[in-house]
Backbone as a ProteinNet text record, in pm:
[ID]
protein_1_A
[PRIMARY]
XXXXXXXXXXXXXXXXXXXXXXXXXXXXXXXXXXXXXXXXXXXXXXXXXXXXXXXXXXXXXXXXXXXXXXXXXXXXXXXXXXXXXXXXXXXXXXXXXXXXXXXXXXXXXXXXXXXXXXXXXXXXXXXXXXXXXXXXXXXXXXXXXXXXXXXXXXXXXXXXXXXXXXXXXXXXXXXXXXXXXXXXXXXXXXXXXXXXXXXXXXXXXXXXXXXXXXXXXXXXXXXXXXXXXXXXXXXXXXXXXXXXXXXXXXXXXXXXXXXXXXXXXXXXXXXXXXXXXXXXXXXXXXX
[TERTIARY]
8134.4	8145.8	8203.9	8140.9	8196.3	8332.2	8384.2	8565.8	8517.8	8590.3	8566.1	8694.9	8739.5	8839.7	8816.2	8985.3	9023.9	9131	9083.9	9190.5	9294.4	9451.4	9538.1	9471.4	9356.6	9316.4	9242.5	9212.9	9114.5	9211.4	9099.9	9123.5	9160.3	9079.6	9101.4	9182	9264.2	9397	9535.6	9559.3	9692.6	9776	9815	9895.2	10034.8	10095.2	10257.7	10267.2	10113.2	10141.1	10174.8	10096.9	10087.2	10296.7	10308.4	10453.9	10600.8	10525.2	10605	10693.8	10772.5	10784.9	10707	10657.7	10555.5	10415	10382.4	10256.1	10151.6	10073.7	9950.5	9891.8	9792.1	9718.4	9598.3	9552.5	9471.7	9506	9376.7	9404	9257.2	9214.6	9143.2	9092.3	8957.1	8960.9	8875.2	8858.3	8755.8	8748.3	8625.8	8657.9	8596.1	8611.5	8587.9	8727.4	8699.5	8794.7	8770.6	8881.7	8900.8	9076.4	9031.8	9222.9	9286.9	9229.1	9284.6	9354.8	9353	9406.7	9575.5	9612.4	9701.8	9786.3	9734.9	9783.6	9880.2	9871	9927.1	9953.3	10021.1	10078.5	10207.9	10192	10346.9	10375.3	10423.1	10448.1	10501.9	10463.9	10533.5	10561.8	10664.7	10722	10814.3	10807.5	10937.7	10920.5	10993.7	10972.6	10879.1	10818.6	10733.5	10771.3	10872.1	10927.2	10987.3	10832.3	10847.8	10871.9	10947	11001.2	10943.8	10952.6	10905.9	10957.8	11087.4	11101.1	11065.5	11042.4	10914.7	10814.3	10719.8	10607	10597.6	10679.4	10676.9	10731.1	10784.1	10829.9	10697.9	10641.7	10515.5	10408.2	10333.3	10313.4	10318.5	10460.3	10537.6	10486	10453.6	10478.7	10353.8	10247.1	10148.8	10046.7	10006	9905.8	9948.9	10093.5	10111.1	10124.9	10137.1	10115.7	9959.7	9889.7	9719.4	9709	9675.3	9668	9658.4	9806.2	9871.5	9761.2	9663.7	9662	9696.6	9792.4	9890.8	9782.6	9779.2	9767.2	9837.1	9832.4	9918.3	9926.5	10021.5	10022.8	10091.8	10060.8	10122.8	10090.6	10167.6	10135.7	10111.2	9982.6	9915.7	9988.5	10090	10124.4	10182.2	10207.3	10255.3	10346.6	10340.6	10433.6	10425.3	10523.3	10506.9	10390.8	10395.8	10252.5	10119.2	10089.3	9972.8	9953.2	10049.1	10088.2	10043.2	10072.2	10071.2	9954.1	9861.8	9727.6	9646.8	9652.9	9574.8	9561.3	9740	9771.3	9681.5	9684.2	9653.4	9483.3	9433.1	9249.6	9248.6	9313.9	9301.3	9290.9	9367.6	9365.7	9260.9	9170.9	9091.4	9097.4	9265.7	9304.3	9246.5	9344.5	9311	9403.4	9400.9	9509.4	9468.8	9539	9531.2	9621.8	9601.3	9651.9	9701.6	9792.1	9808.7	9859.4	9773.3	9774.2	9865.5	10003.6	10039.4	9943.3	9827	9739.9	9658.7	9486.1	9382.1	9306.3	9204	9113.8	9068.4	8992.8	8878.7	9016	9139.9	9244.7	9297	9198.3	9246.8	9426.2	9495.6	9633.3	9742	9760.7	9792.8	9596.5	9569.5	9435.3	9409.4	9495.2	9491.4	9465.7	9465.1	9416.2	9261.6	9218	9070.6	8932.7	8980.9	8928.8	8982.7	9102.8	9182.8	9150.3	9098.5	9063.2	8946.9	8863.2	8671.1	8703.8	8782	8824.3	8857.3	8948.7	8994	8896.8	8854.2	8701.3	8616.9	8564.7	8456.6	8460.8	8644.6	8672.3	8670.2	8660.7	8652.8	8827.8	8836.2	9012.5	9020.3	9113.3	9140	9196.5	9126.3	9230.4	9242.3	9389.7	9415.8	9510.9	9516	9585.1	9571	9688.1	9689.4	9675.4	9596.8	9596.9	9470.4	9370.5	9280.5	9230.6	9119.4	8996.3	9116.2	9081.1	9143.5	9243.9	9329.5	9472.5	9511.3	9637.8	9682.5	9817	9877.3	9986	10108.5	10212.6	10323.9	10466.5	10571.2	10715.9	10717.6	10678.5	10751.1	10626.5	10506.7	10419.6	10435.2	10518.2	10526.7	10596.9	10736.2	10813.6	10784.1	10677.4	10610	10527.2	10466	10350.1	10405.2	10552.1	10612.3	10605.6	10618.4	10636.1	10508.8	10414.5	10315.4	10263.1	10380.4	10378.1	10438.3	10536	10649.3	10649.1	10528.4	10487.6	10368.3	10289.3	10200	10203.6	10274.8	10279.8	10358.7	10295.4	10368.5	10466.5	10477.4	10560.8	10657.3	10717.2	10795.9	10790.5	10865.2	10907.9	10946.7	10891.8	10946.7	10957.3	11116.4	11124.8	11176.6	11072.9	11064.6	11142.2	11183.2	11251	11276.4	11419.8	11461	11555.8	11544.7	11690.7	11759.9	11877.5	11969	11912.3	11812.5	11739.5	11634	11584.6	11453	11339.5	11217.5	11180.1	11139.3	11124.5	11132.2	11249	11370.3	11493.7	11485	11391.9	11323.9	11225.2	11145.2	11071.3	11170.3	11279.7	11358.9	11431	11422.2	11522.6	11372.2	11306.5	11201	11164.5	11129.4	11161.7	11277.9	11373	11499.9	11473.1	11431.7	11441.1	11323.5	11222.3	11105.1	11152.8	11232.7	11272.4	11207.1	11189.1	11098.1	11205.2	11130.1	11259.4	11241.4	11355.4	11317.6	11415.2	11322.9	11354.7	11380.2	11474.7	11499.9	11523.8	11409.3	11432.6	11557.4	11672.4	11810.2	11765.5	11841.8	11800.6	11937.6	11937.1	12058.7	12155.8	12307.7	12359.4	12363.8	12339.3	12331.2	12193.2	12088.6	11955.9	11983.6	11929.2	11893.2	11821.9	11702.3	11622	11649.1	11746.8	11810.8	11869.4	11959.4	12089.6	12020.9	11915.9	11857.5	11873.7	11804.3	11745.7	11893.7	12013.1	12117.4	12202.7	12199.8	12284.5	12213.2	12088.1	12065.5	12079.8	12148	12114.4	12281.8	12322.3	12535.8	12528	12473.1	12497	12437.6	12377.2	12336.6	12192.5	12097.3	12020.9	11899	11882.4	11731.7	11840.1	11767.1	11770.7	11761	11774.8	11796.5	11626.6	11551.5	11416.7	11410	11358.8	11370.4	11228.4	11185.2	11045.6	10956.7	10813.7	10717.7	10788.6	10841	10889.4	10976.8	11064.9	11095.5	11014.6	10972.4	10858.7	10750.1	10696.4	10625.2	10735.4	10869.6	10936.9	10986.5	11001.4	11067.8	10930.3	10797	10670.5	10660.9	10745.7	10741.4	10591.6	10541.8	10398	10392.2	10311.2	10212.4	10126.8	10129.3	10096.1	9944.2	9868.7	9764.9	9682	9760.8	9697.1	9723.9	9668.4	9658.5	9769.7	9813.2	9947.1	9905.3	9924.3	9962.7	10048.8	10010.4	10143.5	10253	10413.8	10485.2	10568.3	10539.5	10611.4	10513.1	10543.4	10471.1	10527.4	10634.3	10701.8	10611.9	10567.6	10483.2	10576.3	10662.4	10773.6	10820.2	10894.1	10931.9	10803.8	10667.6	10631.4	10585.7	10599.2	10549.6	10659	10773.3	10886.2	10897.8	10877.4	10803.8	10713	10586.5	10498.9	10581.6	10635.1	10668.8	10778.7	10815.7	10942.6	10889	10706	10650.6	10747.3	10699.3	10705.1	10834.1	10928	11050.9	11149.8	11257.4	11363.9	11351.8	11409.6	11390.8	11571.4	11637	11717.2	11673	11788.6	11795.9	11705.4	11789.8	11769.5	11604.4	11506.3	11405.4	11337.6	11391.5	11273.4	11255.9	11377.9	11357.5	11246.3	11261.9	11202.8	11030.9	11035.3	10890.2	10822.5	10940.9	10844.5	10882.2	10899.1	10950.9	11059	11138.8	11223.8	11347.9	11466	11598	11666.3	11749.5	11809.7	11926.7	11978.9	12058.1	11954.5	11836.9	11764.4	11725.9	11709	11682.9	11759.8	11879	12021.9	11980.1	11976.6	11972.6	11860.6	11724.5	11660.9	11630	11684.3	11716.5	11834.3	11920.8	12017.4	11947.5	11883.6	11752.3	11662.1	11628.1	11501.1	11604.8	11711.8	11821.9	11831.7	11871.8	11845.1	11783.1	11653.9	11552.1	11476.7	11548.4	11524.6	11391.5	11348.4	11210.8	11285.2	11397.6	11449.7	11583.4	11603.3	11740.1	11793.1	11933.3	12030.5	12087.1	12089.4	12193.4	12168.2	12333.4	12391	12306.1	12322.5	12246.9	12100.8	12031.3	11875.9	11783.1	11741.3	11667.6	11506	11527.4	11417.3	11311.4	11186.7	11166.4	11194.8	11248.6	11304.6	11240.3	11262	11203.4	11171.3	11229.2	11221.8	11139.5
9851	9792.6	9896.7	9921.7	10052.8	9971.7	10104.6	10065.2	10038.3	9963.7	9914.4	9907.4	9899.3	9909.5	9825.1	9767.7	9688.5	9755	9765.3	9858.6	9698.4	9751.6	9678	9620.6	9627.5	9589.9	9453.9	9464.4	9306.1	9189.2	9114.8	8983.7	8931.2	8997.9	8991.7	9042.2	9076	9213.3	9085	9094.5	9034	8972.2	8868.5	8844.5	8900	8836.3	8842	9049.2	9098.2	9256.9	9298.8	9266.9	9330.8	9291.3	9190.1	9167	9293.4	9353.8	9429.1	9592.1	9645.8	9749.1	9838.6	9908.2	10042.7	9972.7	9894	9818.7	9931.5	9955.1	10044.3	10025.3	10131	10108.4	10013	10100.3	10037.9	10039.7	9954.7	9932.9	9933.9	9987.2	9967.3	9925.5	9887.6	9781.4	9768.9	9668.6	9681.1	9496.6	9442.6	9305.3	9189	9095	8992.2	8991.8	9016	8993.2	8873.6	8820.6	8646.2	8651.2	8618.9	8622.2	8502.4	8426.1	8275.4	8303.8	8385.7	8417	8392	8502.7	8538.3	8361.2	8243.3	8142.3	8076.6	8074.4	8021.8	8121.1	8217.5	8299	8378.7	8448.8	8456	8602.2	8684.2	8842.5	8788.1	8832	8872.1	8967.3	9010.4	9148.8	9156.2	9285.8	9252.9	9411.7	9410.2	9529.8	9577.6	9651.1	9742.9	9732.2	9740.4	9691.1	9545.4	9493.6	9325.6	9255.3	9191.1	9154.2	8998.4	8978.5	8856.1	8721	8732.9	8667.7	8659.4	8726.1	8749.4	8703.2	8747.5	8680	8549	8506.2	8322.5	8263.5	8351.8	8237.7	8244.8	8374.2	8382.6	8291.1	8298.5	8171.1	8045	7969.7	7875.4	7813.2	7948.4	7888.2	7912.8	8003.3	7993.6	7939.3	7856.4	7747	7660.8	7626.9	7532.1	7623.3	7749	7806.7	7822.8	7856.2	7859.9	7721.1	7656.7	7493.4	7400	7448.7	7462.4	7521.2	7605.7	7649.7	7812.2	7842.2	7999.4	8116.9	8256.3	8302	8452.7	8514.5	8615.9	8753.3	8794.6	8964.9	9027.1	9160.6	9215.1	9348.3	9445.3	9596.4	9655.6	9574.8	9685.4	9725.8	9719	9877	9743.2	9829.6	9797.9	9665.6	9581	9489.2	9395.8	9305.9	9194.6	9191.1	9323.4	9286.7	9253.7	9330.8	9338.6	9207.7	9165.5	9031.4	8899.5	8930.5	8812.4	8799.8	8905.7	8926.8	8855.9	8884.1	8886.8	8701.5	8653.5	8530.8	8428.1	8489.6	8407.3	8428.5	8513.4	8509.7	8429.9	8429.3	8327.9	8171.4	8130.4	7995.9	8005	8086.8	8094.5	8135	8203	8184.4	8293.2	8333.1	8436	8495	8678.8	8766	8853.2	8973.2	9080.6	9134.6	9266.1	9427	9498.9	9562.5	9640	9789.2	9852.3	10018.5	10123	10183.6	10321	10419.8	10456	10543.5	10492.2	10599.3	10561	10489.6	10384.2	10311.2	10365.6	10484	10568.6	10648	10581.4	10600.3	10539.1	10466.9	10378.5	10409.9	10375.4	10379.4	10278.1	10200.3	10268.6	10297.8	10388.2	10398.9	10281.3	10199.4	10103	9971.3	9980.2	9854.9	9881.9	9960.9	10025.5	9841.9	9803.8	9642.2	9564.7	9550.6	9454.9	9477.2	9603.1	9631	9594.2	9554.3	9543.4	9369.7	9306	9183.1	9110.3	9171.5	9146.8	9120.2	9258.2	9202.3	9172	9157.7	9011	8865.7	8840.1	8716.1	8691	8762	8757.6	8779.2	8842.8	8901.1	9023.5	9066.8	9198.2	9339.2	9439.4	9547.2	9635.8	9685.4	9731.4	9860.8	9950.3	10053.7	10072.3	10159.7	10210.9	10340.4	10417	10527.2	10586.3	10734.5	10757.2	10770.4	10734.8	10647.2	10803.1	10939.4	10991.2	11026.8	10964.7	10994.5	10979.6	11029.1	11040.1	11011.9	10877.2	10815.5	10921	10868.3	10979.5	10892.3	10937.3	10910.6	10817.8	10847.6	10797.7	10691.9	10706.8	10583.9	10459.1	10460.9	10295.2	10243.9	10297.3	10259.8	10228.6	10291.9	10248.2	10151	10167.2	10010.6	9932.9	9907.7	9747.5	9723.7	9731.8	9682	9627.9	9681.8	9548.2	9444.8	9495.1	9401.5	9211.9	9287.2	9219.2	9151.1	9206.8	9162.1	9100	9111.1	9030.2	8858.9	8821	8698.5	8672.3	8441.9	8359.8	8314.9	8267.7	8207.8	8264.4	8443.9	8495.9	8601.7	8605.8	8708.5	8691.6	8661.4	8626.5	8704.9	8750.8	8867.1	8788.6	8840	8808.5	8886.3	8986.1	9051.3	9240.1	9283.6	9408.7	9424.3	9543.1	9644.9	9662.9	9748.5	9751.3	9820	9956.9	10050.7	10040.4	9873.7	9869.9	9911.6	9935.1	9908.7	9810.5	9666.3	9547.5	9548.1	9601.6	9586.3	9648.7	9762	9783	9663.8	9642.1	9509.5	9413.4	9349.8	9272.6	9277.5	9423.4	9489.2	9459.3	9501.2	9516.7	9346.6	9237	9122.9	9089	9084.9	9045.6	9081.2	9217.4	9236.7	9212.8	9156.8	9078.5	8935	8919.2	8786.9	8661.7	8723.2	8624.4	8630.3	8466.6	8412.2	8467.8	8489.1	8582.8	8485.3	8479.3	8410.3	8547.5	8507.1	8603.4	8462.9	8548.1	8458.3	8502.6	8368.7	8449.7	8470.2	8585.1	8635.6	8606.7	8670.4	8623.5	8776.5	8782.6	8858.5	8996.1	8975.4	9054.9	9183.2	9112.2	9175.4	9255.3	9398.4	9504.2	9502.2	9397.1	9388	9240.8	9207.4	9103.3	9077.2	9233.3	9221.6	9275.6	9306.4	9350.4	9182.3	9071.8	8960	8889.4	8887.6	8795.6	8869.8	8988.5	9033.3	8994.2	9018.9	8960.3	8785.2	8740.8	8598.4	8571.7	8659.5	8672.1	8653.7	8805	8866.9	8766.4	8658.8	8606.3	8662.3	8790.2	8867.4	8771.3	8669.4	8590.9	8450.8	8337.7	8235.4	8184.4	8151.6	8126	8050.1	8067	8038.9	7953.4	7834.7	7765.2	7706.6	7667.3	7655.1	7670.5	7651.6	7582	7523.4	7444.3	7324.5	7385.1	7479.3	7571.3	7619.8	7703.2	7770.7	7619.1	7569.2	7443.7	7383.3	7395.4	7286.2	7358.3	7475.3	7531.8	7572	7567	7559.4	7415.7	7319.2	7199.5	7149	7163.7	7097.3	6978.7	6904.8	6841	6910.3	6924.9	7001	7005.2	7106.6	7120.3	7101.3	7063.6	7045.9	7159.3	7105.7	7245.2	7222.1	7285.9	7252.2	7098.3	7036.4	6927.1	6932.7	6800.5	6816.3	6743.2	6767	6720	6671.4	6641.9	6566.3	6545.7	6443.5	6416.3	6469.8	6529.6	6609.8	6752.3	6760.6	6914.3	7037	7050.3	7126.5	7156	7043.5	7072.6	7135.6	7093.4	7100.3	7270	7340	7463.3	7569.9	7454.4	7561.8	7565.3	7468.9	7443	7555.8	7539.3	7658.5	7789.3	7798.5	7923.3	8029.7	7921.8	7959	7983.6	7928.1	7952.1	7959.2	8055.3	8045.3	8095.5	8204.8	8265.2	8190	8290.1	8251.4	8366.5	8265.8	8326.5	8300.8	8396.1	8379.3	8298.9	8247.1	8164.5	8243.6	8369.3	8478.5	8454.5	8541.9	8567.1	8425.7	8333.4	8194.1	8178.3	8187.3	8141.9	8247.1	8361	8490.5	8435.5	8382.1	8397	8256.6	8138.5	8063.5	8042.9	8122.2	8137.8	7980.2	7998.1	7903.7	7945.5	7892.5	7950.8	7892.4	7968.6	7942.9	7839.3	7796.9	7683.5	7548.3	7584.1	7436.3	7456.9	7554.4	7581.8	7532.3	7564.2	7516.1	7389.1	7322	7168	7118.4	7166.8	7127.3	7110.2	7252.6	7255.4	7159.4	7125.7	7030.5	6899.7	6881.1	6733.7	6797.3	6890.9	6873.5	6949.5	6975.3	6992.8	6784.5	6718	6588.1	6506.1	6553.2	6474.1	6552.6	6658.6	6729.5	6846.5	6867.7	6953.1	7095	7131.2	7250.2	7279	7378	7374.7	7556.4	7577.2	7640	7754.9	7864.2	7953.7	8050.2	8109.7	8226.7	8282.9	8158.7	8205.9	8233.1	8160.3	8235.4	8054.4	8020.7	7899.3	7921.3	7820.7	7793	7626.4	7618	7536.9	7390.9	7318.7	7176.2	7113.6	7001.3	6896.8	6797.2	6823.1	6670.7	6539.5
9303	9436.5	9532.2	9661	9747.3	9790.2	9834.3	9898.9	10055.9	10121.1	10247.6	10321.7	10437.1	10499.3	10608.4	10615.3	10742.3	10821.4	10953.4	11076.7	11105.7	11136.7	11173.4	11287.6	11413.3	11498.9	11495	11347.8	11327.5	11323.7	11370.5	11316.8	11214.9	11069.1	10944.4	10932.6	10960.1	10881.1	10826.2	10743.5	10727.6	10874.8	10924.4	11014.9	10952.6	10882	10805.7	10827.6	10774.2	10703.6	10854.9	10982.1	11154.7	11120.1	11127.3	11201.2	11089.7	10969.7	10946.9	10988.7	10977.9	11029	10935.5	10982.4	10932.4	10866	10940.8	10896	10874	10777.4	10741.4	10859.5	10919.1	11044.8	10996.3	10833.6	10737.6	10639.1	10579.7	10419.1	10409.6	10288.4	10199.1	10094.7	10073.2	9952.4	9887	9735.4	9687.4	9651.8	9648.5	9641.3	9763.7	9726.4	9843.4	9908.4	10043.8	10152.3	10166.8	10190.9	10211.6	10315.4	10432.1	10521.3	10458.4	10422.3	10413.4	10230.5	10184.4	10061.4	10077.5	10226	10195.9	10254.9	10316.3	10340.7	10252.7	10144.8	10053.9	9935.6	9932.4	9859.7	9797.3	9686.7	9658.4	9575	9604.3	9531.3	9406.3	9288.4	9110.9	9096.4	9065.6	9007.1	8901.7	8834.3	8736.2	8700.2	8569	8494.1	8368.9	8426.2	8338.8	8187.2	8137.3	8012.6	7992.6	8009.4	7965.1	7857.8	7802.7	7724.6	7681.7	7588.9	7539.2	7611	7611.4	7764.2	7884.2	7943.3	8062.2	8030.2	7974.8	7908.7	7891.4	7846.1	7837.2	7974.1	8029.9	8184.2	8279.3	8304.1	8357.5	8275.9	8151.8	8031.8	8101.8	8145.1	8176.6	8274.8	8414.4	8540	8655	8553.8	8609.6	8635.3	8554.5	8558	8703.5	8720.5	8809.3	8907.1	8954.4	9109.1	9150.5	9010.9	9021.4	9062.9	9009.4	9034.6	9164.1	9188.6	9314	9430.2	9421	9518.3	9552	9449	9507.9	9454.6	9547.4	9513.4	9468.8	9378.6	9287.4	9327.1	9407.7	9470.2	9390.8	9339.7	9249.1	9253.3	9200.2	9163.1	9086.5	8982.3	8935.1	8802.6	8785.7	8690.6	8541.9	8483.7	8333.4	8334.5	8223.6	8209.8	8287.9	8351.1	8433.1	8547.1	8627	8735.5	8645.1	8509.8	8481.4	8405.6	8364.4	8284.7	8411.9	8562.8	8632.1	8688.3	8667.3	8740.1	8606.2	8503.5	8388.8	8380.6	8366.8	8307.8	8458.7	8593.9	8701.5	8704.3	8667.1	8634.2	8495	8391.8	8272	8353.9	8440.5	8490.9	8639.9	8637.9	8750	8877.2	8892.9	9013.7	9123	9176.7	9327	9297.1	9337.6	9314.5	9357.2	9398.3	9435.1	9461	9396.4	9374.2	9423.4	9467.5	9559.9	9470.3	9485.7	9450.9	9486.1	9397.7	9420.2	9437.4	9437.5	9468.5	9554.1	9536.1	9593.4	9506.2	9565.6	9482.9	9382	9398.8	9279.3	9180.5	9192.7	9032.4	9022.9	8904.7	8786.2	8779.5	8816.2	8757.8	8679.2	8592.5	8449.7	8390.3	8323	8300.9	8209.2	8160.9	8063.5	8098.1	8245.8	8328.9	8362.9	8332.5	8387.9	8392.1	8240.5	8228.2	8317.7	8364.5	8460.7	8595.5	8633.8	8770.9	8822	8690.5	8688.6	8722.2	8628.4	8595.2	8772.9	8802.3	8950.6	9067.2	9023.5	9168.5	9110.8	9004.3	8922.8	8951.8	8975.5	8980.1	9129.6	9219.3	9346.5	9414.5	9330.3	9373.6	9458.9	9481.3	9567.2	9489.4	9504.3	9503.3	9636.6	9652.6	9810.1	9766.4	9901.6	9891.2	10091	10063.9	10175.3	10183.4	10076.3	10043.1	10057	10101.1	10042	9921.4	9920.5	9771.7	9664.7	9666.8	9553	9520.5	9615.7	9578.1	9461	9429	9298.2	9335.1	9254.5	9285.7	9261.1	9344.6	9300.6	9355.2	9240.2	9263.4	9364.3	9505.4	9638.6	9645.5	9632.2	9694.2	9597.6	9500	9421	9548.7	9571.9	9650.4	9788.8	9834.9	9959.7	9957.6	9815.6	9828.1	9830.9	9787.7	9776.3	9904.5	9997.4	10147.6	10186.3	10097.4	10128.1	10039.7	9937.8	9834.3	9866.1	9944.8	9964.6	10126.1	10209.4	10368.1	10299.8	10243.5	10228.1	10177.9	10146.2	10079.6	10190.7	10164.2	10290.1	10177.3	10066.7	9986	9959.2	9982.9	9913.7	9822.1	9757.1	9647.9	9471.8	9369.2	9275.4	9191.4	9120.9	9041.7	8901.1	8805.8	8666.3	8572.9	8550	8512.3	8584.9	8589.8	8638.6	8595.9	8536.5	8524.2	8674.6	8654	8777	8852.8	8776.5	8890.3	8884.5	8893.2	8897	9036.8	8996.2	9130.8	9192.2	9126.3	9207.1	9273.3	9236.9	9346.7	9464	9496.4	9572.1	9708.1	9605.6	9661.2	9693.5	9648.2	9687.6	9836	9845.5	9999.2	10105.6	10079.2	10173.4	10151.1	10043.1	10134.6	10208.1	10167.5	10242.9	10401.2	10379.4	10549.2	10643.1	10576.1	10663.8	10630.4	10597.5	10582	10525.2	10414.6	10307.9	10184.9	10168.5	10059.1	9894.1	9860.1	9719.2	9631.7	9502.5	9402.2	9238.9	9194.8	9065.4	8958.1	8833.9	8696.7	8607.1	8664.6	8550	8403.3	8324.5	8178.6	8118.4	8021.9	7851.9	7962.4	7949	8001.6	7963.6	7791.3	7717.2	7703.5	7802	7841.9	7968.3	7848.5	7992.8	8112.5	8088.8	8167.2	8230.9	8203.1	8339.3	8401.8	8393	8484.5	8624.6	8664.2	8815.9	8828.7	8773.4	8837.5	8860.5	8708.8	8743.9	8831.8	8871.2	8982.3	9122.4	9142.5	9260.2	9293.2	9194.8	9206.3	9240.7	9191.3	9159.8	9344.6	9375.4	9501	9623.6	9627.9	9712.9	9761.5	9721.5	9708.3	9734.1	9591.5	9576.6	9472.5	9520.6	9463.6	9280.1	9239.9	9103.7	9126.9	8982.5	9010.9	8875.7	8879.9	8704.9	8695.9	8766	8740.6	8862.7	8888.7	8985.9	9123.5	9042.6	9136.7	9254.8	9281.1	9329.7	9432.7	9399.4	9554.7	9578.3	9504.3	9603.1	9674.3	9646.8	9762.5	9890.5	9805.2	9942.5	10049.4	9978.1	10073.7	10167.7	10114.6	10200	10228.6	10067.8	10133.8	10015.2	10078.1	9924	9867.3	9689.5	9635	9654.5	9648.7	9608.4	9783.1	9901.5	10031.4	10162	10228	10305.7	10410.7	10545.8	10637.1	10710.6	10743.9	10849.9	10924.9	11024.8	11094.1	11022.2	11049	10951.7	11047.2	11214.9	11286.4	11394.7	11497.5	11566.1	11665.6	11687.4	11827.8	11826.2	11910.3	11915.7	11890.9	11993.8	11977.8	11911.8	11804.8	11604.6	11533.1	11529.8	11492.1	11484.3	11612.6	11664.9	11586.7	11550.6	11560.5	11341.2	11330.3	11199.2	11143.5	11196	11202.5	11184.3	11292.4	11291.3	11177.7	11160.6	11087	10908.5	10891.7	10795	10670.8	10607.8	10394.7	10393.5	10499.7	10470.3	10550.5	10576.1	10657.6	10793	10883.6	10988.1	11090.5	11162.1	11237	11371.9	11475.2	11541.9	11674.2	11690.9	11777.6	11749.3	11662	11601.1	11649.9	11605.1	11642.2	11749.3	11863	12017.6	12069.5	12000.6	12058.4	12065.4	11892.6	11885.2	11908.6	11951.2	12005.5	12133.7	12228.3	12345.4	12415.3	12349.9	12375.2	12373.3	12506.9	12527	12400.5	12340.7	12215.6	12255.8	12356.5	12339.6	12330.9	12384	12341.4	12231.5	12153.5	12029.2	11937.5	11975.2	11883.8	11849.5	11966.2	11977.3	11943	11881.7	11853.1	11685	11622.7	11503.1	11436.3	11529.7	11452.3	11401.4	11533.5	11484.6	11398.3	11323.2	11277.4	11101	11144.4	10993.9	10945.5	11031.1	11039.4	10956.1	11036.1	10933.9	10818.1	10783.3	10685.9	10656.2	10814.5	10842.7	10802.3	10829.4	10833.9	10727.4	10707.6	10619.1	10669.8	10690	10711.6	10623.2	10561.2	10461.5	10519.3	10526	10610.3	10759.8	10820.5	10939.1	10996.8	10842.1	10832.6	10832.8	10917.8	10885.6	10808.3	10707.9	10642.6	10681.7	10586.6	10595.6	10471.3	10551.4	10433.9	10355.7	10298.1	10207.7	10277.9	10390.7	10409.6	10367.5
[MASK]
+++++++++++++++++++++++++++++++++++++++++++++++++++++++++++++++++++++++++++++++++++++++++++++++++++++++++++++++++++++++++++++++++++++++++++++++++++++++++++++++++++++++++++++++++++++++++++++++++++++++++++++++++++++++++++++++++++++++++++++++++++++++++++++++++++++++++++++++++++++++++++++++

């Protein structure tokens, strides 16, 4: 299948990827482009040295994000990413790739089947790289940022050491302000003190099953957005405040509204439970 490219100028381009800092001008790709992918979606990451524990929580929890609706962003490389791409095409789902290199290298070469697999199933592979690049040291660390801007649902880290590079991905969600979830491990595991320290530190949320990111998506499972109030205004501000967390400042900005009516509008919509509150960052509720 030839590589094809989308300029930051389209229509099609990621919305969430435009609003990041250092957004790719482009990306490139191989696959069915589909924008509506990234609607309902959620980053997997962990460590490359996956552990049998990992394996069974991904096992656990994927059928019900496929199911659901979700689809699976990931990087490609050894262990947990290649584990969440593989386990989310076993249940039929939608996923896509995002490449430390250029398209035309295979990188781990051991995915060479998983890459054919991906765009067979009508999945994505992406880079922001030219087709022959050859991945290096610094571009893992750069792809996470669109690992981690691409998804509306968040961030979910399956297993990390302390110097992992999902802890990486974790900083770069935090600061687009998408909600990050870490799977706590045994204390005694190397490869879970990245996830139970970010969970210690206030970093990412404690993650125990499914049930988790569908609530904090505030939808009914398996349906598409509605309205979830009949006040236009909540509802706009709803919208806006989408799959992460967003500050007070940041919301008035972006739905052009003076932040003391803002104040006052979020207290009613904390109320009836459209919205919810931690350290200053509003999310969307259960209500």
């Amino acid at each position: 299948m030839p590589i094809r490219t989308i300029d930051r100028q389209s229509a099609e381009f990621p919305k969430r990827l435009k609003e990041i800092k250092g957004c790719p001008k482009r990306l490139f790709f191989r696959g069915r482009w589909d924008i509506k992918i990234w609607d309902r979606s959620i980053s997997v990451v962990g460590s490359r040295k996956m552990t049998r524990y990992g394996k069974e929580v991904l096992e656990a929890n994927m059928a019900g994000l496929v199911t659901n609706g979700v689809a699976i962003i990931s990087g490609f490389m050894y262990g947990v990413d290649s584990e969440a791409h593989r386990l989310c095409l076993r249940y039929q789902g939608k996923t896509a790739a995002v490449l430390g290199g250029g398209l035309d290298v295979v990188y781990p070469r051991s995915n060479e089947s998983l890459y054919q697999e991906i765009i067979d199933s009508g999945g994505l592979m992406i880079s922001e790289y030219e087709n022959n690049f050859e991945p290096t040291r610094w571009s893992f660390p750069q792809r996470n940022r669109i690992v981690a801007g691409l998804a509306s649902l968040g961030l979910l880290v399956v297993e990390a050491g302390v110097d992992s590079g999902s802890l990486v991905t974790v900083e770069w969600a935090r600061k687009y302000g998408k909600t990050v979830w870490a799977v706590p491990g045994p204390i005694f595991s190397w490869q879970s003190k990245g996830c139970n320290g970010a969970i210690k530190t206030g970093k990412a949320r404690l993650f125990e099953s499914v049930d988790d990111v569908l609530n904090i998506d505030n939808l009914p499972r398996g349906l598409p957005k509605t309205m979830i109030t009949e006040d236009k205004l909540e509802q706009r501000i709803w919208e806006a405040i989408g799959g992460g967390m967003i500050t007070a400042d940041e919301l008035a900005k972006e739905c052009k509204i003076d932040v003391a009516e803002l104040a006052q509008i979020l207290t009613i919509m904390q109320l009836k439970g459209l919205v919810e509150e931690e350290n200053g960052k509003y999310f969307q509720g259960r209500h």
